[in-house]
N, CA, C and O atoms as a Tinker XYZ file with bonds, in Angstrom:
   228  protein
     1  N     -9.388000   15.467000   -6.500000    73     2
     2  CA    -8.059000   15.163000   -6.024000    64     1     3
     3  C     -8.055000   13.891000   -5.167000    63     2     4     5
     4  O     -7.184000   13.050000   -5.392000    81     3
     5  N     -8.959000   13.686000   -4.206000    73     3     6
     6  CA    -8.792000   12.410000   -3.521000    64     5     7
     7  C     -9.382000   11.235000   -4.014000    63     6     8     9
     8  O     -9.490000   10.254000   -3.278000    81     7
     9  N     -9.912000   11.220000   -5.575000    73     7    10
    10  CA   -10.219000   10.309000   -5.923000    64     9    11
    11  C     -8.642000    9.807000   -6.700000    63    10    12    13
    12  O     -8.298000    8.628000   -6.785000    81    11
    13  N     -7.954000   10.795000   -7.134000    73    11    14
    14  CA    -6.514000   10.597000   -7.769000    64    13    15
    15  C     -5.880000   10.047000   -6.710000    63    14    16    17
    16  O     -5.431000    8.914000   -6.883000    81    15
    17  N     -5.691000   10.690000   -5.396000    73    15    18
    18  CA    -5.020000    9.650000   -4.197000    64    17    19
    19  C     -5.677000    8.382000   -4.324000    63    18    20    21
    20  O     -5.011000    7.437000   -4.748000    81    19
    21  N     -6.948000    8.207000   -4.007000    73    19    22
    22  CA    -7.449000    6.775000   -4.150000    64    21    23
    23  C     -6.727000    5.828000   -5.363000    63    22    24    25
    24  O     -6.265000    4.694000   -5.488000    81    23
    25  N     -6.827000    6.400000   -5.741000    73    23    26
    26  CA    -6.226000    5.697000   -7.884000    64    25    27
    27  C     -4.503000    5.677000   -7.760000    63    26    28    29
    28  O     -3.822000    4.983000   -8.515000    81    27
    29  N     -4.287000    5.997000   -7.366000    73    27    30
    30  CA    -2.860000    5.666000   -6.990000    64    29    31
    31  C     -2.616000    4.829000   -5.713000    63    30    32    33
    32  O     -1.585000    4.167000   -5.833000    81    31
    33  N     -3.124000    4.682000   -4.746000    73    31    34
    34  CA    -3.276000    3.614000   -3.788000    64    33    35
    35  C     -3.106000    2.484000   -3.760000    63    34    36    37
    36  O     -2.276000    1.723000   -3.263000    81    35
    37  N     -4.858000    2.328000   -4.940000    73    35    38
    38  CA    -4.891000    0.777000   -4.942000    64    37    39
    39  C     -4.132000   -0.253000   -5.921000    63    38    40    41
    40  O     -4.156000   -1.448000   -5.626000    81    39
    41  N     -3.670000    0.046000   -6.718000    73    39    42
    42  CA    -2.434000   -0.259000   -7.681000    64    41    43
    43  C     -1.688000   -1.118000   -6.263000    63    42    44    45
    44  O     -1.744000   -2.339000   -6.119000    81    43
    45  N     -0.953000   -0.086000   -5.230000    73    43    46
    46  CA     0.338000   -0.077000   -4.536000    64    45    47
    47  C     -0.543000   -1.509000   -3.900000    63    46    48    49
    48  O     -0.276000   -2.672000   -4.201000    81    47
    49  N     -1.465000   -1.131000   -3.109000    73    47    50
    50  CA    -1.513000   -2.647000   -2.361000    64    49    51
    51  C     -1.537000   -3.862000   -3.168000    63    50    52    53
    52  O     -0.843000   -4.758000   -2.688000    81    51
    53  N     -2.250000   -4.205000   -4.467000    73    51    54
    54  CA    -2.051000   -5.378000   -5.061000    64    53    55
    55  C     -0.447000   -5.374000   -5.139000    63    54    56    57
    56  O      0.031000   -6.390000   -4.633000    81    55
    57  N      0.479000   -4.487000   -5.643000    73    55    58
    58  CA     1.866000   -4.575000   -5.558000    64    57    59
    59  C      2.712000   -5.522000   -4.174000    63    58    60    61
    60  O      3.487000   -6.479000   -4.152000    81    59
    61  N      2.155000   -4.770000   -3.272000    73    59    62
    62  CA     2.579000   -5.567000   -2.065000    64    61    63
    63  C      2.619000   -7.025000   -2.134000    63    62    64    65
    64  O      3.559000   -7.789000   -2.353000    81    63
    65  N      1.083000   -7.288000   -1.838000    73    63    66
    66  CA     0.215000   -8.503000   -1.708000    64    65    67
    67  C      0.768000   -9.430000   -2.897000    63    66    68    69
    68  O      0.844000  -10.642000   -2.696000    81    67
    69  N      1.131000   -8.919000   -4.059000    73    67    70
    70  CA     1.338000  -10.242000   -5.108000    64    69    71
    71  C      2.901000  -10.794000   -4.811000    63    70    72    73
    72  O      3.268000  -11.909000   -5.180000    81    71
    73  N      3.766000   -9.849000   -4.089000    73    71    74
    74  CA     5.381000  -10.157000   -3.638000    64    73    75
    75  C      6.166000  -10.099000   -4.875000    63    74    76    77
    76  O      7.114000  -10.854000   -5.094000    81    75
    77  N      5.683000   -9.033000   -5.818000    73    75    78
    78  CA     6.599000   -8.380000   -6.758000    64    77    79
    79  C      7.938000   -8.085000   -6.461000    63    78    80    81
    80  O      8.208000   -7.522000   -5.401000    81    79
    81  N      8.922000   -8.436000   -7.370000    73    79    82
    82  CA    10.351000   -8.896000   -6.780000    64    81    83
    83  C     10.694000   -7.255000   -6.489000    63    82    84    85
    84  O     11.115000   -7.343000   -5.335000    81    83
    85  N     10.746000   -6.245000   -6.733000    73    83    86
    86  CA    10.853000   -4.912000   -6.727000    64    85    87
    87  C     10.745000   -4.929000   -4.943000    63    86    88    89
    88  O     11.644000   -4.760000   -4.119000    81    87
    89  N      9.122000   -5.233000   -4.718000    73    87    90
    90  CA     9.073000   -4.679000   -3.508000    64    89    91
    91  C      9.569000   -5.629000   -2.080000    63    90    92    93
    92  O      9.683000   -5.148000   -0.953000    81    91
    93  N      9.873000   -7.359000   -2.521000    73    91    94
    94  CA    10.475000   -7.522000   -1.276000    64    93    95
    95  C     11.964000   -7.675000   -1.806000    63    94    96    97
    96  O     12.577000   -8.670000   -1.420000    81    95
    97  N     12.626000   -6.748000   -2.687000    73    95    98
    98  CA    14.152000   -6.776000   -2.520000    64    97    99
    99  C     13.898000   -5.636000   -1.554000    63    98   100   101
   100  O     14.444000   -5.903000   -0.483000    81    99
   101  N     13.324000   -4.557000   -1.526000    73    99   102
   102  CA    13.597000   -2.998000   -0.844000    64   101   103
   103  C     12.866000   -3.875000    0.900000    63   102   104   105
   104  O     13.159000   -3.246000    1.917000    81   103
   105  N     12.352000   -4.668000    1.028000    73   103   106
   106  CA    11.911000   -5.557000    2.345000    64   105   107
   107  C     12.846000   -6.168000    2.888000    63   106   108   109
   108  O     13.115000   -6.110000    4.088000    81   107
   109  N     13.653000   -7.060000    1.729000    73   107   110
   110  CA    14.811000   -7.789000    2.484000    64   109   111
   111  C     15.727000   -6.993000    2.269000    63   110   112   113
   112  O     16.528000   -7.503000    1.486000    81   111
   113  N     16.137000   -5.562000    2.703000    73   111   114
   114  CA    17.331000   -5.113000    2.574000    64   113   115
   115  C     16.911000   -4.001000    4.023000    63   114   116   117
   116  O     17.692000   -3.242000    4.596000    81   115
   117  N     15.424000   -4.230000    4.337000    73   115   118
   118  CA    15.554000   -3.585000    5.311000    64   117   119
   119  C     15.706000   -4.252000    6.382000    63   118   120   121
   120  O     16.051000   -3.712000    7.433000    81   119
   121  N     15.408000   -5.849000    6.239000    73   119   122
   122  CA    15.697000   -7.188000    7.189000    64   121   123
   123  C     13.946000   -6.986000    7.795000    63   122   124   125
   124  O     13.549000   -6.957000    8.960000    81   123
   125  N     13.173000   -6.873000    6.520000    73   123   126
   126  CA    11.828000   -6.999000    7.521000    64   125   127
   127  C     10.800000   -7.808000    6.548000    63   126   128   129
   128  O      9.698000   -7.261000    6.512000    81   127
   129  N     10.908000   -9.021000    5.727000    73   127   130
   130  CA    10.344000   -8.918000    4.567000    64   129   131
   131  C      9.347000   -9.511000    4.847000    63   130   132   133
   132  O      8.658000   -8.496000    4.741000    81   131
   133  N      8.392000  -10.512000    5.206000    73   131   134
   134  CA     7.166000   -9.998000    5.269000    64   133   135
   135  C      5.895000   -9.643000    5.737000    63   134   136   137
   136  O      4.745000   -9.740000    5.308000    81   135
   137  N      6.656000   -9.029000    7.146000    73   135   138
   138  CA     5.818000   -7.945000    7.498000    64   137   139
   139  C      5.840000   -6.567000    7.141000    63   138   140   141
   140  O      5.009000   -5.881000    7.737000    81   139
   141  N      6.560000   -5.997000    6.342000    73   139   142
   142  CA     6.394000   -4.935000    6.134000    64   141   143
   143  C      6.150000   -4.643000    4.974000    63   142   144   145
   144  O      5.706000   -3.558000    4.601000    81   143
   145  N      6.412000   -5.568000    4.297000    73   143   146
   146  CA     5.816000   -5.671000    2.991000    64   145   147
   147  C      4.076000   -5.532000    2.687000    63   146   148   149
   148  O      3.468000   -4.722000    1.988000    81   147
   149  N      3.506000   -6.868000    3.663000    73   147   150
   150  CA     2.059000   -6.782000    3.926000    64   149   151
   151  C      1.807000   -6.029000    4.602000    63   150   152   153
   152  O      0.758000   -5.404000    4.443000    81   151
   153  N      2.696000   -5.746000    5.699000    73   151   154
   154  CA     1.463000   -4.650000    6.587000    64   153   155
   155  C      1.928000   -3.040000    5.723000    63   154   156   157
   156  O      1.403000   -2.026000    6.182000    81   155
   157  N      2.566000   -2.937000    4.922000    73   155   158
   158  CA     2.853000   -1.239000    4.172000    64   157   159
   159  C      1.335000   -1.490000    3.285000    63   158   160   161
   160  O      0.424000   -0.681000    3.461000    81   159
   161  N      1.166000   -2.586000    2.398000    73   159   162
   162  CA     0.048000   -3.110000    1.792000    64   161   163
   163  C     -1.396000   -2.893000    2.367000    63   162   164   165
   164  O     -2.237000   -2.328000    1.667000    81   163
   165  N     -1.797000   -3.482000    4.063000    73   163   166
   166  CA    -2.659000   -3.394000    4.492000    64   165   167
   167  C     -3.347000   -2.236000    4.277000    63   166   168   169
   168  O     -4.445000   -2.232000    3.720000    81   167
   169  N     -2.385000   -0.508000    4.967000    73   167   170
   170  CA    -2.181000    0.341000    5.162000    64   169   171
   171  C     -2.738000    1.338000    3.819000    63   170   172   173
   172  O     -3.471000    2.327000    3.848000    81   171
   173  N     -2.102000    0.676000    2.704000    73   171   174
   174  CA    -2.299000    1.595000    1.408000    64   173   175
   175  C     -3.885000    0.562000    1.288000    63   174   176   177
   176  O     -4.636000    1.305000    0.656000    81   175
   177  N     -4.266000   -0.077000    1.441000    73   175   178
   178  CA    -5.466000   -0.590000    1.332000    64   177   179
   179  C     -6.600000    0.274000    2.145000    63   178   180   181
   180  O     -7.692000    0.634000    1.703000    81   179
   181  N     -6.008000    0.533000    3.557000    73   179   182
   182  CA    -7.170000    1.187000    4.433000    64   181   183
   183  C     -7.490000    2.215000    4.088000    63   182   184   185
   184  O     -8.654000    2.615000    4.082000    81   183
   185  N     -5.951000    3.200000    3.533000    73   183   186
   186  CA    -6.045000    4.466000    3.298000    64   185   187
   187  C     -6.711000    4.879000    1.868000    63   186   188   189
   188  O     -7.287000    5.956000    1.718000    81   187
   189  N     -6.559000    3.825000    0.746000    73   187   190
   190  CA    -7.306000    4.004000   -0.582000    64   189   191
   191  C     -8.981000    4.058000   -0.181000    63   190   192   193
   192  O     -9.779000    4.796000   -0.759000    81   191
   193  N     -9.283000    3.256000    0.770000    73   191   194
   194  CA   -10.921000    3.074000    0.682000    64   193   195
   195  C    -11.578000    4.373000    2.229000    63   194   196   197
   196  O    -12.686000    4.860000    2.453000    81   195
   197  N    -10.183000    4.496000    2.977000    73   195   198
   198  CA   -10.871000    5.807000    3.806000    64   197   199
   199  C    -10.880000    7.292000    2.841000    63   198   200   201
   200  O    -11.910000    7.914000    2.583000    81   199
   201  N     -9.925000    7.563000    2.528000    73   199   202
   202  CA    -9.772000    8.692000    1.527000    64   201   203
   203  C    -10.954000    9.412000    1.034000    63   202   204   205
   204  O    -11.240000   10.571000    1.336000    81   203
   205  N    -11.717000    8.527000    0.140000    73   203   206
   206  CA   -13.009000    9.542000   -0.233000    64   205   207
   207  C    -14.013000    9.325000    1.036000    63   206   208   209
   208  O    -15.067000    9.952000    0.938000    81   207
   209  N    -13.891000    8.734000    1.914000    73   207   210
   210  CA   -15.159000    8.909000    2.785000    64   209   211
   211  C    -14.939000    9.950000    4.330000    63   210   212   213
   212  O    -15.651000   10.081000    5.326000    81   211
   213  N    -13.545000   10.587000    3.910000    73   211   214
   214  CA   -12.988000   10.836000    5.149000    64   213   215
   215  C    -12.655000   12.379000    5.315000    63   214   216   217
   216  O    -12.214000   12.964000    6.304000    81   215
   217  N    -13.040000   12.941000    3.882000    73   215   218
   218  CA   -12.584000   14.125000    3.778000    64   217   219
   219  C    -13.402000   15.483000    4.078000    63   218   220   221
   220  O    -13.157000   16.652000    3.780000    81   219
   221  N    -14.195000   15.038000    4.601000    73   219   222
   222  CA   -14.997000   16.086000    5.575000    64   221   223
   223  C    -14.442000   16.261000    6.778000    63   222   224   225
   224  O    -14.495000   17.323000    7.397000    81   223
   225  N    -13.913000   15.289000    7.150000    73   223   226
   226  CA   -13.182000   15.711000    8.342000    64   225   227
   227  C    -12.331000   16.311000    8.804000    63   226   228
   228  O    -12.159000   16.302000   10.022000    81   227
């Protein structure tokens, strides 16, 4: 299962990071486009590569 979270993750951050028109229309409509764009990106980045190493915890 948390390799399926992982696998769905890292998709989302290249999404961010490339400024796919999808994700900074839903950025500029929140009036935050791009920081929240990259830092939602950062985030799905940290969390794809903590995920399998984290789940003992």
């Amino acid at each position: 299962m948390r390799i399926v979270v992982a696998a769905i993750l890292l998709p989302l951050f290249y999404f961010k990071f490339s400024g796919a028109e999808e994700s900074s229309y839903i950025c500029k409509t929140l009036e935050m486009e791009p920081y929240e764009r990259i830092g939602s990106g950062i985030v799905a980045l940290i969390a794809s590569i903590l995920i399998p190493r984290t789940t003992l915890l």
